[in-house]
C-alpha positions as CSV (number, residue, x, y, z in Angstrom):
1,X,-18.0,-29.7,-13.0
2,X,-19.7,-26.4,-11.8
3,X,-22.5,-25.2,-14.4
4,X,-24.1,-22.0,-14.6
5,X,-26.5,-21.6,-17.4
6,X,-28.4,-18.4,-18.0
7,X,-32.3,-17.8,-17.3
8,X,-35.0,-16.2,-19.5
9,X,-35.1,-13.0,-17.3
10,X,-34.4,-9.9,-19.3
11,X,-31.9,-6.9,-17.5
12,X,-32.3,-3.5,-17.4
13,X,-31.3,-1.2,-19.8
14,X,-29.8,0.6,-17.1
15,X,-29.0,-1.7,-14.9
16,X,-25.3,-2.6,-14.7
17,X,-25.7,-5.1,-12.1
18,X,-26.7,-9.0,-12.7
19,X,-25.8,-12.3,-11.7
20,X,-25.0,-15.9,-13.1
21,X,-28.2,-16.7,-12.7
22,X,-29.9,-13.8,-14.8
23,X,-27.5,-14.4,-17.5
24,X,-29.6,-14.4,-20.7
25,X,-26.3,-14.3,-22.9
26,X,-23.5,-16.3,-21.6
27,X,-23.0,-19.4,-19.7
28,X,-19.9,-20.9,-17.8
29,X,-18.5,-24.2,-16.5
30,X,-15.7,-24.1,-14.1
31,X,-13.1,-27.4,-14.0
32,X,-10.5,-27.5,-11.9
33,X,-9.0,-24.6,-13.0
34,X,-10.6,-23.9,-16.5
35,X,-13.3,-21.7,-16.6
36,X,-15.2,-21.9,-20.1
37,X,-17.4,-18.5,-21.3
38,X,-19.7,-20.0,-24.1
39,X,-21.1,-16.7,-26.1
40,X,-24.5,-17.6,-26.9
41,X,-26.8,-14.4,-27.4
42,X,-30.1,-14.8,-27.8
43,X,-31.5,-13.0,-30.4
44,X,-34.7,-11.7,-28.5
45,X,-32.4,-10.4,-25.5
46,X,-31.9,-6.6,-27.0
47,X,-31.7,-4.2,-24.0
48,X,-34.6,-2.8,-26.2
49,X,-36.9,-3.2,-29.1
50,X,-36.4,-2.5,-32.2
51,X,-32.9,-5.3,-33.3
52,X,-32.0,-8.7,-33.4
53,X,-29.1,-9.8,-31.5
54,X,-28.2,-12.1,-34.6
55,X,-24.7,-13.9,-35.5
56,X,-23.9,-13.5,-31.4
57,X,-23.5,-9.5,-31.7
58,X,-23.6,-7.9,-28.9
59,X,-25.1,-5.0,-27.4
60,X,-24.8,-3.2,-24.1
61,X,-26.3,-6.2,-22.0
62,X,-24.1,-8.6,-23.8
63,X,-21.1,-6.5,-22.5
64,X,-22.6,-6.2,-19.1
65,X,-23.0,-9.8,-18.3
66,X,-18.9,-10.9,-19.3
67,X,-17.7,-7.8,-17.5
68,X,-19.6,-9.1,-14.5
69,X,-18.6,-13.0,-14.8
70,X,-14.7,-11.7,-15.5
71,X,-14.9,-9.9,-12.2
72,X,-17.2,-12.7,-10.5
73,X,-14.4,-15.1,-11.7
74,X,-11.3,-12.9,-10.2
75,X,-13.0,-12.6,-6.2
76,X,-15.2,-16.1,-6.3
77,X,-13.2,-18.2,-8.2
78,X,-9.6,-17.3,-8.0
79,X,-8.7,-20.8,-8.4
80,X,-9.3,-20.6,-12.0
81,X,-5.9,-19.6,-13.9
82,X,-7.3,-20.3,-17.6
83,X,-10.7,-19.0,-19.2
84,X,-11.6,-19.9,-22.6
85,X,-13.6,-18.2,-24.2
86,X,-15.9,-19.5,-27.1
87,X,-18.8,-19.1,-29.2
88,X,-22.1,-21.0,-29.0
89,X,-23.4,-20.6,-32.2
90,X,-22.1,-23.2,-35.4
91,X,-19.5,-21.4,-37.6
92,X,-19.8,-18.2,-35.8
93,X,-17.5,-16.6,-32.5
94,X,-19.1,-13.1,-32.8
95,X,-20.5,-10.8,-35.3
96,X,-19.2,-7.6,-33.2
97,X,-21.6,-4.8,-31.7
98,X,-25.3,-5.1,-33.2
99,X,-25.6,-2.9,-36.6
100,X,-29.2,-1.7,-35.9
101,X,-27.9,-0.9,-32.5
102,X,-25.7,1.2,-32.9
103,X,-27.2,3.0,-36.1
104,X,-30.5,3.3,-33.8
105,X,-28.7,4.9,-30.9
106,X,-28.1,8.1,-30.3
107,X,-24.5,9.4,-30.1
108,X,-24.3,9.8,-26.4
109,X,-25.5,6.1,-25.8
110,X,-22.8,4.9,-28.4
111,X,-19.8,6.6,-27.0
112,X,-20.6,5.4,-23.9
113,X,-21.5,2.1,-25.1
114,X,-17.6,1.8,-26.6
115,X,-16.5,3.2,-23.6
116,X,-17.6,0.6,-21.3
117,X,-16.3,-1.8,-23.5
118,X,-13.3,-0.8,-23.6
119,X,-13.0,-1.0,-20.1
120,X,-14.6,-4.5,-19.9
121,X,-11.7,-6.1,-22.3
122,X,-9.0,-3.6,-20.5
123,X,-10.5,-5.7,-17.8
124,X,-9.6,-9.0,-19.5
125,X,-6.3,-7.7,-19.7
126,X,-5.8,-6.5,-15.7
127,X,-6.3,-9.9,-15.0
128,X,-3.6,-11.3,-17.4
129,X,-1.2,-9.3,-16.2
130,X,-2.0,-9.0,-11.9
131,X,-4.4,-11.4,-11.2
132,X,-2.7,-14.6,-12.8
133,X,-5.6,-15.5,-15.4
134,X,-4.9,-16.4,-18.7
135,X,-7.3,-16.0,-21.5
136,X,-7.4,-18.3,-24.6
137,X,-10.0,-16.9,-27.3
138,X,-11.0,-20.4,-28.7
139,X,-12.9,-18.9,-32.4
140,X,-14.7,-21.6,-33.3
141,X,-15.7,-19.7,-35.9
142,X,-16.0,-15.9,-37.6
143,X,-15.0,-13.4,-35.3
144,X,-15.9,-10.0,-36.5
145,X,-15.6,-6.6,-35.8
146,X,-16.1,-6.3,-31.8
147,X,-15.6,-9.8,-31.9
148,X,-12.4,-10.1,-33.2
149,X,-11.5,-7.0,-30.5
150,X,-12.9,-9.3,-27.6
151,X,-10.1,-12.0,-29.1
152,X,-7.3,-9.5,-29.2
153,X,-7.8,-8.7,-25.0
154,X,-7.1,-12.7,-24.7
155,X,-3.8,-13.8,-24.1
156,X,-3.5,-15.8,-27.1
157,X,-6.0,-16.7,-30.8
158,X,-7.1,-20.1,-31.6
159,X,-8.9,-20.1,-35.0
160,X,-10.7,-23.2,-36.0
161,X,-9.5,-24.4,-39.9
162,X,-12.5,-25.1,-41.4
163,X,-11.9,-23.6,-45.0
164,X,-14.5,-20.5,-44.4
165,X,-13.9,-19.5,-40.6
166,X,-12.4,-15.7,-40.4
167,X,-10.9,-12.5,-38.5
168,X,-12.3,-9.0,-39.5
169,X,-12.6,-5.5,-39.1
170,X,-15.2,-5.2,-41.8
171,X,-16.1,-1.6,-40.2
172,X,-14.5,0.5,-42.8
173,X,-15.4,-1.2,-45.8
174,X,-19.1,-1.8,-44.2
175,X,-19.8,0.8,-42.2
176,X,-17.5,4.1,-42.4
177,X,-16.6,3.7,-38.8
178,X,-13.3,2.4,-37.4
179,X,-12.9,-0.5,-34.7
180,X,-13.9,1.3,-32.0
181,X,-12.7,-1.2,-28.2
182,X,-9.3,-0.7,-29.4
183,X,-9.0,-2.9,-32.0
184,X,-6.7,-1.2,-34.5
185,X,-4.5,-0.2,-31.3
186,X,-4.0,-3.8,-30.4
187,X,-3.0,-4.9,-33.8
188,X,-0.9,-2.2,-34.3
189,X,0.8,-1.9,-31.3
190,X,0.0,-5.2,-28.9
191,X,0.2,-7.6,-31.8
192,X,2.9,-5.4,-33.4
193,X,1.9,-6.4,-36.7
194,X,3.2,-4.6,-39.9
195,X,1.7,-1.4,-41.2
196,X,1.1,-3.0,-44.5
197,X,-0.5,-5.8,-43.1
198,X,-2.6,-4.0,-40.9
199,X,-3.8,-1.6,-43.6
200,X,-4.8,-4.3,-45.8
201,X,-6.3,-6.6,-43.2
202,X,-7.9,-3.6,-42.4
203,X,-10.2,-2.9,-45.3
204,X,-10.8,-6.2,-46.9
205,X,-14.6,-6.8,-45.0
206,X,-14.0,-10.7,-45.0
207,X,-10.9,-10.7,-43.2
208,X,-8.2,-13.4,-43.2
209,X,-8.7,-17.2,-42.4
210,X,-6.1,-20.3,-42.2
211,X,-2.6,-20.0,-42.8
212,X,-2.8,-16.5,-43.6
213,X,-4.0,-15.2,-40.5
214,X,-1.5,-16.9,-39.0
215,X,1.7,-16.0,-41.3
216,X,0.5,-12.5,-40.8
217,X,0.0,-12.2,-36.9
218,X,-3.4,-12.2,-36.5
219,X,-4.0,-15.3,-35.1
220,X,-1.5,-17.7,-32.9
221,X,-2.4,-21.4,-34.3
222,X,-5.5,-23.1,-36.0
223,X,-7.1,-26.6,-35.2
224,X,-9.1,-28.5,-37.5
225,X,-12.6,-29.3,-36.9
226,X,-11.7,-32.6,-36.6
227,X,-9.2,-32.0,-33.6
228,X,-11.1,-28.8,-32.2
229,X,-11.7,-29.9,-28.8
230,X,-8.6,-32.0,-28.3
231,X,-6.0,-28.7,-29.6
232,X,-8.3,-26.2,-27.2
233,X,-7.3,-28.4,-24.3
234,X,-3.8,-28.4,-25.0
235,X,-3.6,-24.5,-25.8
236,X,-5.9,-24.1,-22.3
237,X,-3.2,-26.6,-20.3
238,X,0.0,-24.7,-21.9
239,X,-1.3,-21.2,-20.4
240,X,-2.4,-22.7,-17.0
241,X,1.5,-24.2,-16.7
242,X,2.7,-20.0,-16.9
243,X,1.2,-19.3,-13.8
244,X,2.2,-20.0,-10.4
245,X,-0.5,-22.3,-7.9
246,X,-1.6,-20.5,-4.9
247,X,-4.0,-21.5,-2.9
248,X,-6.6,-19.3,-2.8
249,X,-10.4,-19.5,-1.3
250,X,-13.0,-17.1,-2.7
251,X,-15.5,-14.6,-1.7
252,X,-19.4,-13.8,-3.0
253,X,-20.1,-11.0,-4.9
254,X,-23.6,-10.0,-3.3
255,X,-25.7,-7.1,-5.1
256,X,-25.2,-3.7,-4.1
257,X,-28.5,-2.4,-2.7
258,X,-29.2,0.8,-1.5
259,X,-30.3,1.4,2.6
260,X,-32.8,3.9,1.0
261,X,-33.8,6.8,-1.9
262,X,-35.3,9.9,-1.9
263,X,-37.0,10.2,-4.9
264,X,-38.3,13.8,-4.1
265,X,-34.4,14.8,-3.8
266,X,-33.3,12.5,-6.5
267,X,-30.8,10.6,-3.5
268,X,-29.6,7.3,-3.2
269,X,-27.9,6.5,0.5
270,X,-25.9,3.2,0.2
271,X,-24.2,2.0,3.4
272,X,-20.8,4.0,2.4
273,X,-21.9,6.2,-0.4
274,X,-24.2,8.8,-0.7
275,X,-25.2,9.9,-4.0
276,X,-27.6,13.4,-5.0
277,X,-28.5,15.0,-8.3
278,X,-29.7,18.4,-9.0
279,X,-31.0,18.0,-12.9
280,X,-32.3,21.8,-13.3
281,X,-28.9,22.5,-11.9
282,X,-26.8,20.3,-13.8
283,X,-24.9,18.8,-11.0
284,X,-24.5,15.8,-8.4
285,X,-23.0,15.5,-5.0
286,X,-20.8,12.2,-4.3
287,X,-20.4,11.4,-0.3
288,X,-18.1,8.9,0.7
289,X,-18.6,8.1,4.5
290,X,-15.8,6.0,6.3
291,X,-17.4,4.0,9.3
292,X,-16.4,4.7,12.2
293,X,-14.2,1.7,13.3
294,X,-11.4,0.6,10.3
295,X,-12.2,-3.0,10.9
296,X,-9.2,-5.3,9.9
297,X,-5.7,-4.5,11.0
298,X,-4.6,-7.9,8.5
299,X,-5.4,-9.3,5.2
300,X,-6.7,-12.5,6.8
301,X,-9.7,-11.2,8.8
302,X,-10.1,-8.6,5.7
303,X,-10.1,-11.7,3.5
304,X,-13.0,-13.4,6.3
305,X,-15.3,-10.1,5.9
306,X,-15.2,-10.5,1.9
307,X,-17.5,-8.2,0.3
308,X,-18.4,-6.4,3.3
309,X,-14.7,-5.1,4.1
310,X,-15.6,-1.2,4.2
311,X,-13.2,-0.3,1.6
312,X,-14.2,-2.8,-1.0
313,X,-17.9,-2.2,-0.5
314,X,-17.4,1.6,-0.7
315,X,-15.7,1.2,-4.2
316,X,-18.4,-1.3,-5.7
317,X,-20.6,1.7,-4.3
318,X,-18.9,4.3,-6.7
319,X,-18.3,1.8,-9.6
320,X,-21.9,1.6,-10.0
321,X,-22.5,5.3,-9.1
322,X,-20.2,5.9,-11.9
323,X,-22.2,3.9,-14.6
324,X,-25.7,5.4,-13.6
325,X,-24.0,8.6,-13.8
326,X,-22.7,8.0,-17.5
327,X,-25.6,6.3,-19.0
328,X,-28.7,7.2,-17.1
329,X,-28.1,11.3,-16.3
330,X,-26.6,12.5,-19.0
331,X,-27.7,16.1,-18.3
332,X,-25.4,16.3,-15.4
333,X,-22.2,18.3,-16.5
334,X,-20.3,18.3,-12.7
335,X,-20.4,16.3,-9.5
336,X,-18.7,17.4,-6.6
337,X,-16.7,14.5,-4.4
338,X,-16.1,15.0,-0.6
339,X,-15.0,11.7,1.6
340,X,-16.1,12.3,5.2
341,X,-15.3,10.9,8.4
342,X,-12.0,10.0,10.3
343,X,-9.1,10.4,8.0
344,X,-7.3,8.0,10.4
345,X,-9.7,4.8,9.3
346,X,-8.6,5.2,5.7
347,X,-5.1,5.3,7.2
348,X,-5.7,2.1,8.9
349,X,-6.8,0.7,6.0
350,X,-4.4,1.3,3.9
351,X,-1.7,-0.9,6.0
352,X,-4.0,-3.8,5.6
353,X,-4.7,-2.9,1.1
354,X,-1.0,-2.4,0.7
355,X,-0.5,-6.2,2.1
356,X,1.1,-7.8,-1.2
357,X,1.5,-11.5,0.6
358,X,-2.5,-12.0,0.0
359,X,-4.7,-12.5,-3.0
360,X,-7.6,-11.0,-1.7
361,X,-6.1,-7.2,-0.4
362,X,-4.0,-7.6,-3.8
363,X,-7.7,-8.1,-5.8
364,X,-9.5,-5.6,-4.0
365,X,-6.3,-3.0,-4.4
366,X,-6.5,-3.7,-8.3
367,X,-10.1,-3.1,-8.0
368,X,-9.8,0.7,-6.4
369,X,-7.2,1.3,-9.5
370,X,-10.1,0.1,-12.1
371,X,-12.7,2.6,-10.1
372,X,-10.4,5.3,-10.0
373,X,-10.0,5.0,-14.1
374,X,-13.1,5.1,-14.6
375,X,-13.9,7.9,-13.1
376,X,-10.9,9.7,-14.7
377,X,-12.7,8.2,-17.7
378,X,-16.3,9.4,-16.8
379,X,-17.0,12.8,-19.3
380,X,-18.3,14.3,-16.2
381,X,-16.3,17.2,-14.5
382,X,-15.1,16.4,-10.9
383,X,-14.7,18.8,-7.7
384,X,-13.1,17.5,-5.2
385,X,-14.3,19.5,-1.8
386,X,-11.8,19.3,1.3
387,X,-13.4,21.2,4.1
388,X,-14.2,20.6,7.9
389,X,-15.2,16.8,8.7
390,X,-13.6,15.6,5.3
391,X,-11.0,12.5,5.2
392,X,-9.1,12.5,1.9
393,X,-6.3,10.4,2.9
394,X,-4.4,7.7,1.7
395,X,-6.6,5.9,-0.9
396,X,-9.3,8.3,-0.5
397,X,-7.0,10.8,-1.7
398,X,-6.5,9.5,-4.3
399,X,-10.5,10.7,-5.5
400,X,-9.1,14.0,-4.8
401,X,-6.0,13.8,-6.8
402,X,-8.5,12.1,-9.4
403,X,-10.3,15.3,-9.8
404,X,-10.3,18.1,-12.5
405,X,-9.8,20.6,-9.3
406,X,-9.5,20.7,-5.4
407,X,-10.8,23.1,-3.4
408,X,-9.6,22.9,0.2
409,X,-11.0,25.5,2.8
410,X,-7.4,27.2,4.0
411,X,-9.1,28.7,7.4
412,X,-7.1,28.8,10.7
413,X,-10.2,28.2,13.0
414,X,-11.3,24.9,11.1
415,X,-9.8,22.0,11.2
416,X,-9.4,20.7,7.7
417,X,-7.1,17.1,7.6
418,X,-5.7,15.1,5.2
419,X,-3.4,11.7,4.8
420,X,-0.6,10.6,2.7
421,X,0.1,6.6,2.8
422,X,2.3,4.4,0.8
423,X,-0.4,3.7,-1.8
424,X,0.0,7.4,-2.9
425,X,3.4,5.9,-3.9
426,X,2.3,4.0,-6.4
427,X,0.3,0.8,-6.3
428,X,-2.5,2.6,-7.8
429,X,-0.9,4.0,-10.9
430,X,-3.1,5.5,-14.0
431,X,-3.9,4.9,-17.5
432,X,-0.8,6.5,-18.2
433,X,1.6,4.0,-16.0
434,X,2.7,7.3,-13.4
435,X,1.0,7.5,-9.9
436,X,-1.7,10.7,-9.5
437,X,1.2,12.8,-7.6
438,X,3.8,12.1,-10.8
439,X,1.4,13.2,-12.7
440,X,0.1,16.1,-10.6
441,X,4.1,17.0,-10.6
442,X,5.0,16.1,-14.1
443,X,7.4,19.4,-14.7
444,X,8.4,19.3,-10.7
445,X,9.3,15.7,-9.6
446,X,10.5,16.3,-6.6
447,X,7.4,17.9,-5.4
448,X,6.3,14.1,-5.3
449,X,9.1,12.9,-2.9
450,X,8.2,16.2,-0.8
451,X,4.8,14.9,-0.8
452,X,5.5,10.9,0.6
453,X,7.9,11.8,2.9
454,X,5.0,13.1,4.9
455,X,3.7,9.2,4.5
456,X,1.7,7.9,7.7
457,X,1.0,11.7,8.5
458,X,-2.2,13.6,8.8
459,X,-1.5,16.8,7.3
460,X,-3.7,20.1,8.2
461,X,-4.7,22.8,5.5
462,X,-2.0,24.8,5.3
463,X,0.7,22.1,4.9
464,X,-1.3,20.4,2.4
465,X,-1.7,23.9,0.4
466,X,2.4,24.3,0.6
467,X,2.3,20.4,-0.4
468,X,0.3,21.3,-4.1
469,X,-2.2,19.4,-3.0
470,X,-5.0,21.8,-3.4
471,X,-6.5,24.0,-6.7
472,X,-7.9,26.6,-5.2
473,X,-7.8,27.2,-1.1
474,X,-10.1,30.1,-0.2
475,X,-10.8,31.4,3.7
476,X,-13.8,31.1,5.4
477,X,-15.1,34.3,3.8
478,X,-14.6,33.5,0.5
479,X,-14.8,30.1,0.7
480,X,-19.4,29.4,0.3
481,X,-19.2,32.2,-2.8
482,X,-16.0,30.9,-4.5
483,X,-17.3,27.1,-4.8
484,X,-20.5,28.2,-5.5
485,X,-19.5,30.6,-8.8
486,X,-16.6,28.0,-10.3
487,X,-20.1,25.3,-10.0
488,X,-21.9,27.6,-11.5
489,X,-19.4,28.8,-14.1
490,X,-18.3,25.6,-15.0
491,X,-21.9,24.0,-15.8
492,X,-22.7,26.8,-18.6
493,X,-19.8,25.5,-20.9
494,X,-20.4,23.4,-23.9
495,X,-20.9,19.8,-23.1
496,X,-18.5,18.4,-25.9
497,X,-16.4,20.8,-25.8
498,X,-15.5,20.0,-21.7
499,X,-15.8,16.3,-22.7
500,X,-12.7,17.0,-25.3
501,X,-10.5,19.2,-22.8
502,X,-11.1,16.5,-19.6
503,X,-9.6,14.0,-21.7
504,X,-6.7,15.9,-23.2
505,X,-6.1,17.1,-19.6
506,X,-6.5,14.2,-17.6
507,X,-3.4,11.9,-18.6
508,X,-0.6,13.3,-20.0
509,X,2.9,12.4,-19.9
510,X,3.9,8.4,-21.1
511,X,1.1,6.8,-23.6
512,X,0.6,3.3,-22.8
513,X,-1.8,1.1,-25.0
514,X,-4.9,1.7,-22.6
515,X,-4.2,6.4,-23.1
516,X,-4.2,5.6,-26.9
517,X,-7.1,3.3,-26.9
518,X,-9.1,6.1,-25.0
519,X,-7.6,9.5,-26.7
520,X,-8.3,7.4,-29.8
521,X,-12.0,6.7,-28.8
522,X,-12.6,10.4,-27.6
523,X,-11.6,11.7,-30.9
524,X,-12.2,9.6,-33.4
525,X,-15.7,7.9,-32.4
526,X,-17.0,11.3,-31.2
527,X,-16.2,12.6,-34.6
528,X,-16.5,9.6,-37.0
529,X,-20.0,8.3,-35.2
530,X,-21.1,12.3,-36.0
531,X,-20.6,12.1,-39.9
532,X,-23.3,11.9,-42.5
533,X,-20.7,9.6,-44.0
534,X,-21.6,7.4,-41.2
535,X,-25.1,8.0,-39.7
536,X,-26.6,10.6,-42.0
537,X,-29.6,9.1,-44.1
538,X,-27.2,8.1,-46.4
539,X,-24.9,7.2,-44.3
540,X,-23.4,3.7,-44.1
541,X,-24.7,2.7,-40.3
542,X,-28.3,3.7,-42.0
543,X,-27.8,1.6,-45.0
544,X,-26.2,-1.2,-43.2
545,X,-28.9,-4.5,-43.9
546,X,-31.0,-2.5,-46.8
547,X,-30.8,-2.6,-50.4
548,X,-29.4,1.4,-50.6
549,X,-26.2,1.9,-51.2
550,X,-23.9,4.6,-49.1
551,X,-23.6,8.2,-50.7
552,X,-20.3,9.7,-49.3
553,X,-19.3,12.8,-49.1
554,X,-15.4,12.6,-50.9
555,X,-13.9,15.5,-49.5
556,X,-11.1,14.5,-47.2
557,X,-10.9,17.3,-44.1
């Protein structure tokens, strides 16, 4: 049995990458294949002063930590095909997100806080359905709030029978706020549970236990204490016999440093990305550089690189570029994206991240899609800039078609290139279920088909203008003043009120369960977490823990 047990060292506020051995609030034991996540928080480990991390609630660094062992478990040890996961603490799973967190946060931090942990159990779900992990939420006791949402990601609900152990969403009756990591989505509409029941679970702030839980949907079985380890086993052997063996080697995870930063410039070069920031400005500059050589032409020597396959690397790059961007610059309203290099690389590559018949290019595939959704998640407004020396193509296009608006230089004297592949096509799909180009073409579907049947092909400007693939495609006159003014116009609008139109814009056509989970969050916790009701002095997050009492304002809007 492989045990990894966390360490004393405290994380970054900021910092959204860790390791096993920095852990502070989870530990893991692999067997076979049954990987165990033991929640044990420790109370002292806020990201910073000020709460207690009591009853295992959770707080950014909490978060942090499982979405970095659920991704360490998928690329280092993709022999594992069950992961239970449990609580350390007697009588207790999870409380949910940390109280005096949240009501001591300020509403940026807690948007983006329910954002990322949305995406974390979205996570847990990814890897249900592509990367043939099953998830058994073994609560050995009171799960909570958040807690019980981190249960409803799992595959299936094992609540221990002990006569006082629960399932909650005490946040309306406690706190005036609504589950905010999709919880009443997932009862609603994953669990398909009755409206009735819902609305009743969902205001009683002790929840349900035993055979009512069960009766009503909210849990799958219970075990007595008695029996507790013995029925977790069998629930953890049932899932691993729904999945097919493979055999399947994994690959290390190493940190993402940066070659070097410019502190005077506010820069950050990483070996494929290249990150700036202009704060009196308002903006940022992504650059994604394709090496010079494509490297593999098959998923076995990709697989033999690991983490240093270009593509792969590049995307870890601009997941955690993404992250900074959201929590630590929040005064940055647009970032412009340009990918530069040989679009013919990123072709190249593409043959060897469409391979289906290995687990690795299949992992690393799924990975781009979760990168690409959270930038489309990001409230940041994105330019994508196709000029002279720029390689959208293929995958990399996929940034473009990512974007709020293209601007491709149309200009017969410059060359100006960009590639179509077979992943355009559909193994990188949205939120919303559709590929970027169905959903670019939503009223004119066979613009898509016009699009892929130029697959394989480097297209130049004025095809891919003709194509739809472009916003905007000034000359060469126009072209330095036109970019410059829609930057500039585009930074001088109201921050919320861009934040509310990216998202309504962004996905449209089908709703799945993840577009509802995050239309629902962008409405309903930006307003909610804004009310006095909630977090004015007499709101309920401020009274939370004292001996006040809540003073609501009863008008209905």
């Amino acid at each position: 049995m492989a045990t990894i047990a966390p360490t004393s060292e405290k994380a970054s506020p900021v910092e959204f990458q860790t390791h096993p051995d920095q852990y502070r609030h989870w530990r893991f034991t692999i067997e076979a294949e049954v990987a165990t996540l033991v929640m044990a928080v420790q109370p002292d480990g806020g990201q910073r002063p000020g709460y207690e991390l009591k009853l295992n609630s959770y707080d950014l660094g909490v978060d942090i930590e499982l979405a970095d062992v659920i991704q360490r478990l998928r690329f280092e040890h993709p022999e594992v095909r069950v992961v239970v996961i449990t609580g350390g603490l007697d009588r207790v799973f999870c409380a949910g997100a940390n109280i005096e967190m949240l009501g001591s946060s300020t509403h940026s931090f807690k948007v983006n806080f329910c954002r990322y942990t949305n995406e974390t159990r979205l996570y847990i779900e990814d890897a249900s359905e592509h990367s043939d992990i099953r998830f058994l939420a073994a609560l050995n006791g009171t799960a909570s709030g958040g807690g019980y949402e981190l249960a409803l990601a799992c595959d299936r609900i094992l609540l221990v029978d002990d006569r006082s152990s629960a399932v909650s969403f005490p946040e309306l009756p406690l706190l005036a706020v609504l589950p905010g990591t999709g919880g009443l989505t997932r009862i609603a509409e994953k669990r398909k549970i009755r409206r009735d029941r819902n609305d009743a679970f969902s205001t009683i702030a002790e929840g349900l236990k035993g055979r009512r839980a069960v009766e009503w949907g909210f849990v799958d079985a219970l075990a007595p204490l008695s029996k507790w380890d013995q029925v977790v086993t069998q629930h953890a052997a049932e899932l691993a016999a729904e999945v097919a063996v493979e055999e399947r080697t994994g690959i290390e995870l190493p940190t993402i440093s940066p070659q070097s930063r410019d502190e005077e410039s506010d820069a950050t070069h990483y070996r494929h990305l290249h990150t700036s920031y202009n704060a009196t400005a308002h903006t940022g500059a992504f650059e994604l550089r394709l090496p010079g050589d494509p490297g593999p032409t098959d998923a076995g020597a990709a697989h033999a690189l690991g983490a240093s396959w270009w593509i792969f690397e590049a995307f870890r790059e601009l997941d955690l570029a993404l992250l900074d961007l959201r929590l630590n610059r929040p005064e940055v309203a647009l970032v412009t994206l340009r990918v530069t290099g040989d679009p013919a690389v990123a072709m190249t590559t593409d043959s060897v991240l469409g391979d289906d018949g290995h687990w690795f290019t299949r992992e690393v595939r799924h990975f781009v899609k979760r990168v690409l959704k959270r930038l489309e998640n990001t409230a940041r407004s994105f330019y994508a800039v196709i000029d002279e020396g720029t390689a959208f193509a293929g995958t990399t296009l996929e940034l473009a078609l990512a974007s709020d608006r293209i601007y491709l230089l149309d200009d017969p004297d410059v060359t100006v290139q960009l590639g179509i592949s077979p992943l355009n096509g559909g193994p990188l799909p949205m939120a919303n279920g559709l590929t970027r180009l169905e959903t670019r073409f939503l009223a004119t579907p066979d613009a898509v088909g016009a699009v892929l049947e130029h697959s394989g092909q480097i297209l130049n400007a004025e095809t891919a203008v003709e194509l739809g693939l472009s916003t905007f495609a000034p000359d060469g006159i126009d072209w330095d003043d036109e970019l410059r003014l829609a930057i500039e116009e585009r930074v001088v609008f109201s921050p919320d009120a861009l934040t509310g139109m990216e998202h309504n814009l962004r996905v449209p056509g089908p709703e799945t369960l993840e577009t509802r989970i995050f239309g629902r969050l962008s409405s309903w916790q930006n307003w909610i977490f804004q009310r006095p009701n909630a977090v004015g002095e007499n709101g309920a997050l401020k009274c939370y823990g004292t001996p006040k009492r809540p003073v609501f304002d009863r008008n209905r809007t």
